[in-house]
C-alpha positions in Angstrom: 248.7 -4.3 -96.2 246.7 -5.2 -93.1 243.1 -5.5 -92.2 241.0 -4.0 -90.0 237.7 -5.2 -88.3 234.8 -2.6 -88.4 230.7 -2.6 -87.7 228.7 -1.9 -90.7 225.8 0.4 -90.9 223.8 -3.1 -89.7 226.1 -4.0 -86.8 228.1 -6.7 -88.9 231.5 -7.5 -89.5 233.4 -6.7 -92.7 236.8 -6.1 -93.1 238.3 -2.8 -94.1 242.2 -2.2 -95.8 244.5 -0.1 -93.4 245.7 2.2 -96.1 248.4 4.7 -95.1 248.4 8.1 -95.7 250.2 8.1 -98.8 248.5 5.7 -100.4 246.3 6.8 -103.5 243.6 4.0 -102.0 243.4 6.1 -98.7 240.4 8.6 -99.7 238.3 5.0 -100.6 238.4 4.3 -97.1 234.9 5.6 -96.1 233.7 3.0 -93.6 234.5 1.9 -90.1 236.6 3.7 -87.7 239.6 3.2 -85.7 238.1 1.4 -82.6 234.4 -0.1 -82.2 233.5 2.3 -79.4 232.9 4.5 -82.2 229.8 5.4 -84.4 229.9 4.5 -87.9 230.4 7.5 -89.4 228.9 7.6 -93.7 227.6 10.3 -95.4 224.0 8.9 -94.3 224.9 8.7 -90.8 226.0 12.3 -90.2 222.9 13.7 -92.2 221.1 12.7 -89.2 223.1 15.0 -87.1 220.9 18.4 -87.4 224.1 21.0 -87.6 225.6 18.8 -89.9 222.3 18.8 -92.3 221.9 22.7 -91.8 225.7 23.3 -92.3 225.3 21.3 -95.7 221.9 22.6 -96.4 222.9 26.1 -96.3 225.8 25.8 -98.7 224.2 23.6 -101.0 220.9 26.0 -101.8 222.8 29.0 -101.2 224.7 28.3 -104.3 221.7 26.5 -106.4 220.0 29.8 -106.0 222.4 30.9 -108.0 221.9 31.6 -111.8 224.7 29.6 -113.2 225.4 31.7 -116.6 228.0 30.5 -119.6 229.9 33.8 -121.2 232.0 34.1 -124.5 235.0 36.7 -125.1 234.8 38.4 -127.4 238.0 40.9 -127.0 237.5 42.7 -123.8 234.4 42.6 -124.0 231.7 39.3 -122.9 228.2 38.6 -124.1 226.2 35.6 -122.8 225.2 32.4 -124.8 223.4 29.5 -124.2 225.3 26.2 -123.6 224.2 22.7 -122.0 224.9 23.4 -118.4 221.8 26.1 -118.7 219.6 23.0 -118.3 222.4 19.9 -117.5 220.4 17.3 -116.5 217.1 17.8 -118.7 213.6 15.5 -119.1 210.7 14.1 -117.3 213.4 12.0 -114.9 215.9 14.6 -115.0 216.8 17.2 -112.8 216.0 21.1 -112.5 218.8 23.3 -112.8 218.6 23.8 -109.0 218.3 20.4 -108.2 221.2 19.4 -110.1 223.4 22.2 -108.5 222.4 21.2 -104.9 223.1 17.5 -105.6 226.5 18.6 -106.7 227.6 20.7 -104.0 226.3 18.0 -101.4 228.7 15.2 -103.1 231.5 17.9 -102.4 231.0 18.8 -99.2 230.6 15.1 -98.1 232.6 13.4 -100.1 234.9 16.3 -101.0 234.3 15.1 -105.4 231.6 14.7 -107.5 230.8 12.7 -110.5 229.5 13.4 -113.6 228.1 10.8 -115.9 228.0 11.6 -119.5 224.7 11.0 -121.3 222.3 12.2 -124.6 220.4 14.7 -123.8 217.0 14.5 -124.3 216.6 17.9 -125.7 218.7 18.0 -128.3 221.3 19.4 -126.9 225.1 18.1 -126.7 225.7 16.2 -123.3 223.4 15.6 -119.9 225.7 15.5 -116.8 223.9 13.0 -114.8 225.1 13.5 -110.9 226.2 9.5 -109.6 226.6 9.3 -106.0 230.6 9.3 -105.3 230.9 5.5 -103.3 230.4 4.1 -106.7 233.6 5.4 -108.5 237.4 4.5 -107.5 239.7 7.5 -109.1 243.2 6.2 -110.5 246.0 7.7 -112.6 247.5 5.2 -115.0 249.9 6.6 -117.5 249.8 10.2 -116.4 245.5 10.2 -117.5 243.1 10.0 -114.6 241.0 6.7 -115.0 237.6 5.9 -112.8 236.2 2.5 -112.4 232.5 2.8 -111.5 230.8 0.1 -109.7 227.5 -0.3 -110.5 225.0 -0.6 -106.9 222.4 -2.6 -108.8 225.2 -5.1 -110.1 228.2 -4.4 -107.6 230.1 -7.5 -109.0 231.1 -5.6 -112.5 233.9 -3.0 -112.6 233.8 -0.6 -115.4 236.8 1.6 -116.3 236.0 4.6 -117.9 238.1 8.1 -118.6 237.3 11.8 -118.8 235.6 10.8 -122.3 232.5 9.4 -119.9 233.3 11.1 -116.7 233.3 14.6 -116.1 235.2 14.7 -112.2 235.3 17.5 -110.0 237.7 17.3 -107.6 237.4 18.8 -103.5 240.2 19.4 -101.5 242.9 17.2 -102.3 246.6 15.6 -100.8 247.8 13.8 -104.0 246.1 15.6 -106.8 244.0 12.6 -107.6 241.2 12.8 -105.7 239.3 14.5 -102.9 240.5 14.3 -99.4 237.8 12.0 -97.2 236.6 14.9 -95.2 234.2 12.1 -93.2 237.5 9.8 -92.8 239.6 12.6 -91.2 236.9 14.3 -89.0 235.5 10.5 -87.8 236.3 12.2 -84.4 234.1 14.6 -84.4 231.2 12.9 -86.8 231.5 10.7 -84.2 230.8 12.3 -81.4 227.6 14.3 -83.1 226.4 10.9 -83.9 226.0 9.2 -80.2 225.8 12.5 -78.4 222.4 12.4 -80.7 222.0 8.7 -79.7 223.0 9.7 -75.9 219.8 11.9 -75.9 217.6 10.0 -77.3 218.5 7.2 -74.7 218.0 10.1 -71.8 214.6 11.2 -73.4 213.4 7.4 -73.7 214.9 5.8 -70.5 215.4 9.1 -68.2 213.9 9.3 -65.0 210.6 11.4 -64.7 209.5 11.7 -61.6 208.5 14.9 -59.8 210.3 13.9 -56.3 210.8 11.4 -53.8 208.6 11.3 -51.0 210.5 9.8 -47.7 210.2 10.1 -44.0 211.6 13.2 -41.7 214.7 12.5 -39.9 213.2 11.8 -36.5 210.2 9.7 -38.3 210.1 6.1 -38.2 210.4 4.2 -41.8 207.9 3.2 -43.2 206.5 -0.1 -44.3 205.7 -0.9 -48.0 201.3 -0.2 -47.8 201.9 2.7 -45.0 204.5 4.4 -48.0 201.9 3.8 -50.6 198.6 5.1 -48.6 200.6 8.7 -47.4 201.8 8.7 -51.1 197.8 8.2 -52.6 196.7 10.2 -49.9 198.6 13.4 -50.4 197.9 12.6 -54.6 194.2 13.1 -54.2 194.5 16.1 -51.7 196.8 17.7 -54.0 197.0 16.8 -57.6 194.4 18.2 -60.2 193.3 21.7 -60.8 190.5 21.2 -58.5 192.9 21.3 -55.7 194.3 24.3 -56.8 195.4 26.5 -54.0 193.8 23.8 -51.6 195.7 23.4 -47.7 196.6 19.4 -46.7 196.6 18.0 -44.2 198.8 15.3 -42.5 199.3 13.2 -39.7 203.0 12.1 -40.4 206.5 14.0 -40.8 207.2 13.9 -44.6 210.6 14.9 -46.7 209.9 15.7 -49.9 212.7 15.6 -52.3 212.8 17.4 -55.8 213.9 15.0 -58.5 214.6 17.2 -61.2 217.6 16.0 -63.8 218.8 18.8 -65.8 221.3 19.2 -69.0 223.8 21.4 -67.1 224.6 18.2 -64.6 224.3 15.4 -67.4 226.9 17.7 -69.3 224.4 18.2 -72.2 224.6 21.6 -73.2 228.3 21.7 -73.3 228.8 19.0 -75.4 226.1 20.1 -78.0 227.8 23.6 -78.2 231.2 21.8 -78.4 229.6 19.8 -81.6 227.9 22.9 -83.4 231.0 24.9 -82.9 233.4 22.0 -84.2 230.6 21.7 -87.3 230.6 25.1 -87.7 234.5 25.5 -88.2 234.2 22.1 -90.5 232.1 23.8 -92.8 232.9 27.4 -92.7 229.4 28.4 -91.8 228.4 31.5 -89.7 227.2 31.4 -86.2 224.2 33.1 -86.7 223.1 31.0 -89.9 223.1 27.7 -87.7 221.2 29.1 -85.3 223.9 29.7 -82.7 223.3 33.1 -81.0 224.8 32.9 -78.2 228.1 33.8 -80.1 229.0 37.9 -80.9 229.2 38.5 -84.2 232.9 39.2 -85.0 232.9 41.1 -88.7 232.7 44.6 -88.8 228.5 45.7 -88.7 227.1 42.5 -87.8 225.2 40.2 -89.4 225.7 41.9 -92.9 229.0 41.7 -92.6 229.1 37.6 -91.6 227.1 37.3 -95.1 229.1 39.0 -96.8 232.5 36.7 -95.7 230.6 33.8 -95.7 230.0 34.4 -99.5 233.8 35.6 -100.1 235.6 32.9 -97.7 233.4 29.8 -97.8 230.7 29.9 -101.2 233.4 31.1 -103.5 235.9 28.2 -102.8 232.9 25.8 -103.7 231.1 27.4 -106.6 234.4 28.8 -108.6 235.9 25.1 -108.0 232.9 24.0 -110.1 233.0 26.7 -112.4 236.5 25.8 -113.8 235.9 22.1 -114.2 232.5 22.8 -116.4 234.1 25.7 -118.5 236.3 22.7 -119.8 234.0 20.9 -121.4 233.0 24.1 -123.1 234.7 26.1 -126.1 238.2 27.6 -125.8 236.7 30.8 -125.6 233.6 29.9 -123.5 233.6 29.9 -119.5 230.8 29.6 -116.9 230.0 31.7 -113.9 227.9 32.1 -110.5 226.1 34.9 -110.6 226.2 36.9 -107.2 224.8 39.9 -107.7 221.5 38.9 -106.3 222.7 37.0 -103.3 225.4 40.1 -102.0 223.0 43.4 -103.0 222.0 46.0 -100.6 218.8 47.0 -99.5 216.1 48.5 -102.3 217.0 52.4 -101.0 221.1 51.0 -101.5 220.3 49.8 -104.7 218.1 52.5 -106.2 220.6 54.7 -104.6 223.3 53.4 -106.6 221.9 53.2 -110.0 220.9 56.8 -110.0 224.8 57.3 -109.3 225.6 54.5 -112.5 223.4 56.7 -114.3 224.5 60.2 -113.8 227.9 59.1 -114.4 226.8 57.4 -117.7 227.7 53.8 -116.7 224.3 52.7 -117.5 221.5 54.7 -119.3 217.9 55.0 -118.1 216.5 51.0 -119.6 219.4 49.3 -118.4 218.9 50.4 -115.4 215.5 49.8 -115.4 216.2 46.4 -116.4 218.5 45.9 -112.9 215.0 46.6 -111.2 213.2 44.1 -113.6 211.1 47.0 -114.7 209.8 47.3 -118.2 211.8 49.3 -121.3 210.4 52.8 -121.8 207.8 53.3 -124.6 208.6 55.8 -127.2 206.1 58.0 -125.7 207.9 58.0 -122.4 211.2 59.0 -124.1 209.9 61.5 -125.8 208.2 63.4 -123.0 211.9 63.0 -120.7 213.4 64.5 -124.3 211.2 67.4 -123.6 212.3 67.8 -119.8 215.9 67.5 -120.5 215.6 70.9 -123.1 216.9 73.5 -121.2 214.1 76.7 -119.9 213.3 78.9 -122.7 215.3 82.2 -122.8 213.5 85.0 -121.9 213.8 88.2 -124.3 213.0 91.9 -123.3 211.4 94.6 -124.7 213.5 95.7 -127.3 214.1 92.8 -128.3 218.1 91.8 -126.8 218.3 88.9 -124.2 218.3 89.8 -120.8 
C-alpha cells in the first residue's frame, strides 16, 4: 500500500497510508487531504468554521437537554428505575449528566463513533463511562469479536488492546459494520472550502484596501507632480474632513476626478460562497435553515417554523439519540432499556397543553394529580378533594308540597 505526503496541523510533513475504500484501515485516515492546495481538515480545524460549530452545537445540547431515563418491563406495562447511566460519569472530575451527553454526541457527529471507557464509579455504583476522544482507538474485528487498541496521547508509543469488557463503542454511520464512516474524510471538499473561505476573509479584512477614493486630475487637466498631488490632496482634507466642516462649500483652483473606491462582497464573490458553505453544512448535518441563522430561505414544512422543529426532532435528533439508546440498554439487564425523553422538547404551547390534559382527563386517561403532576403542580390535599367530592354530588332534588318529587 502506497504513501501519501500531507501538511500537518503545523505545516510539516508526515506521511499518510493510501487506504482504499474497502479497506477496514480506511475510516483511520483522518489527516491530510488529497492535494496540498487544501486546508487540513481535523475535527479542530472545522470547529473554527462558525456553521459547522452551530450545526454541531445545536444537536449536541438539543439532545443533552434531554432527560435520559432507564425503564423495566414489566408485562405490558413499564415503570422507571434507577441505573448508572442516570449519573454515568460521576465525582469531583467527572462529568454532569449533560456534559457527558453533549461530549458524546460531538464524538458522533465528528467522528461518526464514540468511546466509552469503563471505570469504578466513585459513587458506588456499577460502571462510569468515561467519554475518550475517538483518534486514540483503532476498531478491529479479529475472530468474529470487535477488538480496539487504544493509544494513549500522554504515552503514544504503547498500544493497548482491549474488548467490549473495557470498551463500551457506539458506532455512527457505517460501510463495513466495524466502525463509523469518516464523515470529515469524505466531506474534505467541503470542510475545506469553509476552512480558507474563513482564512480568505480574514486575509481581505487584514490586508484589503481601505481607502475612501482616488483623487486624480480631470481629463483635460495636466498631471500632476508628486508635492502638487499631495498639497490639493491636504488641502481639500482640511476644508472637508471633520464634523466642523460639516455642510461647509470648497473651494478649488484645479479640475479634480474623484473616484469612489469602495470593494464590496458581491464583486469579491463573498456572499455566494458563504451561502454556498452554510447551505452545504446545513445538508451535512440535517439542520434547519432557520436554526443556523439562515433566513433568507422559505420555510418548506407545512406552518412554518413549528413544523421545521418538529422534522428536525423526527428526521435528524432521533437517528442520533435512539443510536445511543440501543448501545447503552446493552449494558443493562435483559429486561431493562433506556430512553430520551421528548415530551418537553416537542410540547405545544401552555393553552395546547392545558388544553389537552383537560381532554386526558375527561376521558379518564389521567385523573386530576397526574395531571397536575404534567404541570409540575403540587398533589391535592385531602381538604381540596374533599370540597371537588362535594361539587361533583349532583343538585339536591327539589320536593313539593305534598310531599312527591316534581
Amino acid at each position: 500500500m502506497g504513501k501519501k505526503r500531507a501538511k500537518g496541523s503545523q505545516g510539516e510533513k508526515f506521511s499518510t497510508p493510501a487506504y482504499s475504500i474497502g479497506d477496514p484501515q480506511f475510516a483511520a485516515w483522518w489527516f491530510g487531504t488529497d492535494t496540498d492546495t487544501q486546508e487540513s481538515v481535523t475535527p479542530y480545524t472545522v470547529l473554527g468554521v462558525a456553521a459547522v460549530l452551530r450545526a454541531v452545537s445545536i444537536i449536541s445540547t438539543t439532545i443533552a437537554g434531554l432527560p435520559l431515563r432507564t425503564f423495566q418491563r414489566q408485562g405490558e406495562d413499564r415503570r422507571q428505575v434507577e441505573s448508572d447511566f442516570d449519573d454515568p460519569y460521576p465525582g469531583d472530575d467527572g462529568l454532569t449528566p449533560f456534559a457527558w451527553v453533549e461530549t458524546v454526541l460531538m464524538h458522533l457527529l465528528l467522528w461518526r463513533e464514540a468511546f466509552l471507557w469503563h471505570e469504578p464509579r466513585t459513587d458506588g455504583g456499577d460502571v462510569a463511562y468515561r467519554p475518550v476522544i475517538p483518534s486514540a482507538f483503532k476498531v478491529k474485528r479479529v475472530n468474529g469479536k470487535r477488538v480496539f487498541e487504544y493509544r494513549d496521547p500522554l504515552t503514544p508509543s504503547e498500544i493497548q488492546t482491549v474488548g467490549s469488557e473495557q470498551v463500551t463503542y457506539i458506532p455512527g454511520p457505517s460501510l463495513d459494520g466495524i466502525s463509523g464512516h469518516p464523515l470529515l474524510y469524505a466531506a474534505r471538499s467541503v470542510f475545506s472550502a469553509a476552512i480558507s473561505g474563513d482564512k480568505t476573509a480574514q486575509r481581505m479584512l487584514k490586508r484589503g484596501i481601505r481607502i475612501g477614493g482616488i483623487l486624480s486630475p480631470a481629463e483635460d487637466e495636466e498631471d500632476w507632480d508628486g508635492p502638487t498631488g499631495e498639497s490639493l490632496l491636504e488641502s481639500i482634507k482640511a476644508k472637508a474632513e471633520g464634523s466642523d466642516n460639516a455642510g461647509a462649500i470648497v473651494a478649488l483652483n484645479r479640475k479634480i476626478k474623484l473616484s469612489p473606491w469602495t470593494g464590496n462582497n458581491i464583486e469579491a464573490q463573498w456572499d455566494e460562497t458563504r451561502r454556498f458553505v452554510l447551505m452545504e453544512i446545513e445538508q451535512l448535518f440535517g439542520v434547519p435553515p432557520h436554526l443556523m441563522a439562515d433566513t433568507e430561505k422559505q420555510t418548506s414544512w407545512g406552518t412554518g417554523v413549528a413544523e421545521q422543529n418538529l422534522s428536525f426532532a423526527r428526521f435528524t435528533l432521533r437517528g442520533w439519540s435512539d443510536r445511543i439508546e440501543q448501545v447503552l440498554a446493552r449494558r443493562l439487564e435483559a429486561d431493562q432499556f433506556c430512553e430520551f425523553d421528548y415530551k418537553g422538547l416537542l410540547q405545544g404551547t401552555p393553552a395546547q397543553e392545558i388544553e389537552l390534559l383537560i381532554k386526558e382527563v375527561e376521558a379518564k386517561l389521567l385523573d386530576i394529580d397526574e395531571a397536575r403532576n404534567v404541570m409540575n403542580l403540587p398533589r391535592r390535599t385531602p381538604a381540596q378533594k374533599a370540597t371537588a367530592a362535594l361539587r361533583a354530588l349532583p343538585a339536591q332534588i327539589p320536593v313539593t308540597d305534598q310531599g312527591a318529587t316534581a
